[in-house]
N, C-alpha and C positions, 0 to 999 in steps of 0.2 A: 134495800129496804131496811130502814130501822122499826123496831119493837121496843116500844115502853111498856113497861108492864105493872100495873098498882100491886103497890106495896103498902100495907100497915108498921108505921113505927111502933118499935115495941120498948124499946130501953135508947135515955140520948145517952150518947158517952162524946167522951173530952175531943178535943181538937176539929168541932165541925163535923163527928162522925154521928151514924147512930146503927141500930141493931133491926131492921123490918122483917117482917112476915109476910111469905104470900104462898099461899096454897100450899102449908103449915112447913114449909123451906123457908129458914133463917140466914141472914146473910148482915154483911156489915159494909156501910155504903157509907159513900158524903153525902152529907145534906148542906154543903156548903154553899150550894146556889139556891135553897130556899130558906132564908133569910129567919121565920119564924117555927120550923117545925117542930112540933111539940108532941108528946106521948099520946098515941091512938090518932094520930094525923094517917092519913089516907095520901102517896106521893108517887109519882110518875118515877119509875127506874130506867135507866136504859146504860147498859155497859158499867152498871157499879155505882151510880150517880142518881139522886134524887135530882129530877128537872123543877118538879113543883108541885105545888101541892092540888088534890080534888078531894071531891066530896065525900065519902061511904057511897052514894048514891051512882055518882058517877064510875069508882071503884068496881061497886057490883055489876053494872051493868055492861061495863067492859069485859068483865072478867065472864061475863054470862056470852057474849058475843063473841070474844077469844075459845070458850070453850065448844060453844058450838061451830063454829069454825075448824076446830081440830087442832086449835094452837097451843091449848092446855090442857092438861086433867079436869076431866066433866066436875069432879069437887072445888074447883077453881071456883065453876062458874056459879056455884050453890052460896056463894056470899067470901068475904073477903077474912 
């Protein structure tokens, strides 16, 4: 079973990388297969790698359905 997990860009940096946040855990991933990501973009993680990009909307509601589920910290699911 694969787990993508929404991530908030928080800083782009050089060579295709950038810096996201998710459930206030920083991490530095590729975003090299989503083509326009830009600061405060909302993106799909799985294994280090932005897949692409969704909404806030979609973000939160994942992250609210992950937490109830037991896959995150309940502050997960309280908004991205």
């Amino acid at each position: 079973m694969c787990l993508a997990i929404p991530a908030q860009v928080v800083e782009i940096l050089p060579d295709g990388m950038a810096t996201v946040s998710a459930g206030g855990v920083t991490r530095i991933v590729s975003v090299a297969l989503v083509d326009d990501a830009a600061l405060g973009d909302y993106v799909l993680l799985h294994v280090g790698y932005a897949l692409h990009k969704i909404s806030p909307e979609e973000a939160e509601a994942t992250l609210k359905m992950m937490a109830e589920a037991g896959l995150v910290e309940e502050e997960w699911g309280a908004g991205a």
